[in-house]
C-alpha positions in Angstrom: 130.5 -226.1 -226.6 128.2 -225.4 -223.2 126.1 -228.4 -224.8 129.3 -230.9 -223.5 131.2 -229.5 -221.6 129.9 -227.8 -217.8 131.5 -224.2 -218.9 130.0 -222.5 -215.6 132.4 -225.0 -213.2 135.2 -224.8 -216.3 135.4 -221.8 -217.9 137.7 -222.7 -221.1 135.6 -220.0 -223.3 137.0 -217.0 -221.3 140.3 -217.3 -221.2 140.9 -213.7 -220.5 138.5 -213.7 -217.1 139.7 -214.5 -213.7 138.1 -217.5 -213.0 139.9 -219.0 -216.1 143.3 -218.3 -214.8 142.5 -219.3 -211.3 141.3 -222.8 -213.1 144.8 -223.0 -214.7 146.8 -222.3 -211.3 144.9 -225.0 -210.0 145.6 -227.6 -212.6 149.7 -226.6 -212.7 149.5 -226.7 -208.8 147.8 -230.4 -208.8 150.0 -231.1 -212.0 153.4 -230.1 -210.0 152.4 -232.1 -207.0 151.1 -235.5 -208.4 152.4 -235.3 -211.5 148.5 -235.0 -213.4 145.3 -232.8 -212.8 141.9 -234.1 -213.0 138.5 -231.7 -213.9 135.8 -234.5 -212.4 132.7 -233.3 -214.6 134.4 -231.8 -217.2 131.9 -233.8 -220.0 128.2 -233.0 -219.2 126.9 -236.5 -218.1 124.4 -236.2 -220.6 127.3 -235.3 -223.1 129.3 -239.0 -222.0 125.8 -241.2 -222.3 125.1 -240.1 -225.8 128.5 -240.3 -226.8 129.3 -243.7 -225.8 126.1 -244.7 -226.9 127.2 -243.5 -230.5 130.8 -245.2 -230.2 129.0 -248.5 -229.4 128.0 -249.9 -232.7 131.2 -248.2 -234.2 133.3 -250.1 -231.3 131.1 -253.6 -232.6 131.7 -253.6 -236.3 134.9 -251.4 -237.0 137.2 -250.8 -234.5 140.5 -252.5 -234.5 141.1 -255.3 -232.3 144.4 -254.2 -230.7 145.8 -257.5 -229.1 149.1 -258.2 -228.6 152.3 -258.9 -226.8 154.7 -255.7 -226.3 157.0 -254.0 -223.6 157.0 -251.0 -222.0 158.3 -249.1 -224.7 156.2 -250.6 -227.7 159.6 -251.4 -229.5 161.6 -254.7 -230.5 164.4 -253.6 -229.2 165.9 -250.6 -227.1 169.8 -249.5 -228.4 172.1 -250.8 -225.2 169.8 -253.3 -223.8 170.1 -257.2 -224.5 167.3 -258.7 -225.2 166.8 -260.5 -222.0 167.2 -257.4 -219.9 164.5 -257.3 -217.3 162.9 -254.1 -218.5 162.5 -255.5 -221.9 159.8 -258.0 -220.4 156.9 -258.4 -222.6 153.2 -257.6 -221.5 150.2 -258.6 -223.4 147.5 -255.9 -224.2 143.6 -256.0 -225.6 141.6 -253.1 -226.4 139.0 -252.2 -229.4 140.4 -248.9 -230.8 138.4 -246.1 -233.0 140.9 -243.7 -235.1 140.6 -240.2 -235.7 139.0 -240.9 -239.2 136.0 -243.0 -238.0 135.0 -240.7 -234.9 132.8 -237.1 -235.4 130.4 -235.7 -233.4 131.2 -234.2 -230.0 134.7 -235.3 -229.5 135.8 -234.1 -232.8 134.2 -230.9 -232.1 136.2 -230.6 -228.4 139.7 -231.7 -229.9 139.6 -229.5 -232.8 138.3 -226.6 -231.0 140.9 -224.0 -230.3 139.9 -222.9 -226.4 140.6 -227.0 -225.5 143.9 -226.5 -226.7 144.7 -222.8 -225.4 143.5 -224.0 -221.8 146.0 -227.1 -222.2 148.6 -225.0 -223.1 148.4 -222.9 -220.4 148.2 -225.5 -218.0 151.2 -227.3 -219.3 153.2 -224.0 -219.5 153.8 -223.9 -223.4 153.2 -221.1 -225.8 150.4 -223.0 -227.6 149.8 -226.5 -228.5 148.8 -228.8 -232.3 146.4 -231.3 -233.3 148.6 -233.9 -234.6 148.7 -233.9 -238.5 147.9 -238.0 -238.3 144.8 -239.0 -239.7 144.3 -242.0 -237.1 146.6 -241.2 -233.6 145.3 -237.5 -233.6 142.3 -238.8 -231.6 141.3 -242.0 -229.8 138.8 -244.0 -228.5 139.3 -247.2 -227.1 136.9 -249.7 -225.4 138.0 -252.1 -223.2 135.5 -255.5 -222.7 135.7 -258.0 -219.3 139.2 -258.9 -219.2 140.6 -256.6 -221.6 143.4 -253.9 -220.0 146.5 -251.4 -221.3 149.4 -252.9 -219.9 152.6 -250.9 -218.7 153.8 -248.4 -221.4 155.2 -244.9 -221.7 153.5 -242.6 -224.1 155.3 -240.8 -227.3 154.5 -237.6 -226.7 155.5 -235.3 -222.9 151.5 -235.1 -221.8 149.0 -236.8 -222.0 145.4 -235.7 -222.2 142.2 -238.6 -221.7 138.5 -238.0 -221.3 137.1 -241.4 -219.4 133.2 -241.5 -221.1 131.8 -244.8 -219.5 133.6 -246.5 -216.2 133.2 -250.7 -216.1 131.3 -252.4 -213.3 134.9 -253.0 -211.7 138.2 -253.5 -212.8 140.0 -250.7 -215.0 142.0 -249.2 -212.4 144.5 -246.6 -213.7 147.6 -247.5 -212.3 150.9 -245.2 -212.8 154.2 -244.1 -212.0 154.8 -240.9 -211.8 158.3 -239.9 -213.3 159.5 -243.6 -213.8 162.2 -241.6 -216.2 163.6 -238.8 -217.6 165.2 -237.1 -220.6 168.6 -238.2 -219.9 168.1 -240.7 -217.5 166.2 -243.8 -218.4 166.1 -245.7 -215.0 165.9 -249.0 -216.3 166.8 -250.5 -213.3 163.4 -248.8 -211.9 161.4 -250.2 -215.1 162.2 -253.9 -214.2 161.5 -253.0 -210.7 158.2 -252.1 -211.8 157.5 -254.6 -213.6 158.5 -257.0 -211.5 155.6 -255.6 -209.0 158.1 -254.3 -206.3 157.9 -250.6 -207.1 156.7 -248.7 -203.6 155.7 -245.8 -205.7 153.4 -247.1 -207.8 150.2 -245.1 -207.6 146.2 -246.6 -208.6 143.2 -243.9 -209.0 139.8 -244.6 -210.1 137.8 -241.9 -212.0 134.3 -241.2 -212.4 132.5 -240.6 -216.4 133.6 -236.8 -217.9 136.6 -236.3 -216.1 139.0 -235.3 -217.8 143.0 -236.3 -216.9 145.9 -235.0 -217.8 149.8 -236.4 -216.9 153.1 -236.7 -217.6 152.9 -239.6 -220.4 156.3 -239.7 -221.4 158.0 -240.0 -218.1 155.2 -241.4 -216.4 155.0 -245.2 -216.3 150.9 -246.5 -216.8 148.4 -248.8 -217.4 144.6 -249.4 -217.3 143.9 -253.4 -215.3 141.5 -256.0 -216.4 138.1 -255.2 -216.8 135.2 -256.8 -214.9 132.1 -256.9 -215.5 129.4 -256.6 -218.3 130.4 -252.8 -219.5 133.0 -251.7 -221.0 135.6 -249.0 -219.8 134.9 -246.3 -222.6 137.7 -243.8 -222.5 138.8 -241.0 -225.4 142.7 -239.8 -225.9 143.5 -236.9 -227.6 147.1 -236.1 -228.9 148.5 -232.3 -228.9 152.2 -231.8 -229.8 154.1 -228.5 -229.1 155.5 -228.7 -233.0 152.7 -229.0 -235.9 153.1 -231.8 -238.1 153.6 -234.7 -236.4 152.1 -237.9 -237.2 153.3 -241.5 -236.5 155.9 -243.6 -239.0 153.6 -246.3 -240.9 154.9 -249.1 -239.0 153.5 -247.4 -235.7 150.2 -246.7 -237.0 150.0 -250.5 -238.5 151.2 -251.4 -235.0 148.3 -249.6 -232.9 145.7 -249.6 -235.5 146.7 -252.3 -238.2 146.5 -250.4 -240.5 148.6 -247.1 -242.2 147.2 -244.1 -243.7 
């Protein structure tokens, strides 16, 4: 893996030395005070040019065009809520998406490479961690052109782990807030405040190519702005779950990808 990923600054093949636990303290430490960790680097630069430049002509001819109108929660309807409640508001969101089945290479290599998901693990506090058993959510990579953007969602599964491969000329801010809801609470008076714009908490970083981030997807409130610019934001997801097996309902996968497998 030295060939993509800078294993002297981030030691994921020694998980028994040292510096590899002292990498993990850091990333809980960061993770319990801001809610996500960030390893700036993380993907050789040489490593993010080649593979965006292979995702290109995948991203041009067949990727999914994933346009459409949702809310927060990517579902019709929430069980209590009228229709018209304020945190149902809909959002509209463009991106070009690659599945699982149509990417190899380097980033299949990383996700299904046992240290990645060890190190994860560790940083997240659970005993170990599974590639998802889905042949297209497993692993992700979406391209987003000028104007395109992620609006406001939550994600399905408790963290979530991205590796950002090419940055746009401007635009493509990742905006988030951290712990929006929780297991028992779900705060939707704070998710119409949100979206309304008149959350004070609401958090925007930008990151540089091979960093990889980590956060709190399920609780944590997110999305990536409008693009700008002549290149695209190039960004991989990958999907670990504490219980293997899991995979999306048909209707999900039709709904990110249009199409089930």
């Amino acid at each position: 893996m030295r060939d993509i990923i800078d294993l002297d600054r981030y030691p994921l093949d020694r998980p028994d030395s040292p510096e590899w636990q002292a990498l993990v303290d850091a990333a809980q430490a960061e993770l319990a005070a801001t809610g996500m960790f960030n390893l700036p680097g993380f993907l050789c630069a040489e490593a993010s040019v080649e593979v965006t430049a292979a995702l290109a002509p995948k991203f041009a001819t067949e990727a999914h065009v994933h346009a459409r109108r949702h809310n927060i929660y990517f579902r019709k309807d929430i069980q209590g809520l009228p229709a018209d409640h304020p945190a149902l508001a809909e959002v509209e969101s463009r991106n070009r998406t690659l599945c699982a089945d149509q990417i190899g290479g380097a980033l299949n290599r990383l996700y299904h490479w046992p240290e990645f998901a060890r190190f994860l693990a560790a940083t997240m506090d659970k005993p170990a961690l599974h590639p998802m058993a889905d042949p297209l959510a497993a692993l992700n990579a979406m391209s987003y052109a000028t104007g395109d953007g992620l609006n406001w969602h939550f994600d399905r599964s408790e963290f979530t782990t991205t590796l950002l491969l090419q940055a746009p000329d401007a635009g493509g801010l990742f905006e988030y807030r951290r712990d929006l809801r929780g297991d028992s609470d779900p705060n939707y008076a704070g998710v119409a405040r949100l979206l309304r714009g008149e959350d004070p908490d609401l958090r925007a970083i930008t990151l540089s190519p091979g960093t990889l981030n980590v956060f709190r997807g399920k609780h944590t409130a997110h999305r990536v702005t409008p693009v700008e610019g002549t290149t695209p934001r190039v960004i991989a997801v990958f999907s670990y779950f504490e219980t293997p097996g899991v995979r999306f309902t048909a209707e999900e996968q039709r709904g990110f990808y249009g199409r089930a497998a």
